[in-house]
C-alpha positions in Angstrom: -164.3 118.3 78.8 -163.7 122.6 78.9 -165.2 123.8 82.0 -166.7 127.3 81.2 -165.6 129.8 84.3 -168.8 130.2 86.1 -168.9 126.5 85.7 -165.1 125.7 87.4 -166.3 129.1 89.7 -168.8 126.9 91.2 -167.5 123.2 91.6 -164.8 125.4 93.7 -167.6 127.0 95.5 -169.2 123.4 96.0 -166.0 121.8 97.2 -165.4 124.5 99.6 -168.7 123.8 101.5 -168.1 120.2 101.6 -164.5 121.0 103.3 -165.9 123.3 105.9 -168.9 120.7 106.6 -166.7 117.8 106.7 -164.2 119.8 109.3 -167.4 121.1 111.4 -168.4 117.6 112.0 -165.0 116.3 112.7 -164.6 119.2 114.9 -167.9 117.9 117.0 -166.7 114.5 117.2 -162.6 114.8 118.2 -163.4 117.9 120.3 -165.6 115.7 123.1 -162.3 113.3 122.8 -159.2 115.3 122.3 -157.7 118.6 123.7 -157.7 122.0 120.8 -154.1 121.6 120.0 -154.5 118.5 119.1 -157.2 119.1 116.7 -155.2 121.8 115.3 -152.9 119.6 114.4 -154.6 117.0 113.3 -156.4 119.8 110.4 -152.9 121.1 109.9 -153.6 124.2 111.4 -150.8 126.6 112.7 -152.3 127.0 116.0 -155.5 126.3 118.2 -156.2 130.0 118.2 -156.6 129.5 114.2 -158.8 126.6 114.9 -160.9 128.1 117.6 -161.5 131.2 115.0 -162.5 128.8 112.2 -164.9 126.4 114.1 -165.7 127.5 117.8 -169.2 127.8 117.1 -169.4 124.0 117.0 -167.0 122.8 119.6 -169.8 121.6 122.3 
């Protein structure tokens, strides 16, 4: 099956909301159990700071 591009522009769109909701929700959960850096890691992330910047706004 040929994907047009607004088509493959979109299922990219759509998997990059359920990534960030996924991580936002994970973020909630492991940040009431586990320290930043550990998070960080966790995600793969270079650093805490480059978590922090990403998903502060849900860390409780």
């Amino acid at each position: 099956m040929t994907m047009t591009p607004a088509e493959l522009e979109a299922r990219k769109d759509t998997l990059e909301l359920l990534n960030a909701e996924a991580t936002s929700r994970l973020t909630r959960q492991r940040a009431r159990e586990e320290s930043v850096g550990a998070l960080a890691r966790w995600l793969g992330r270079p650093s805490p700071a480059v978590t922090l910047g990403y998903y502060a706004h849900f860390v409780p």
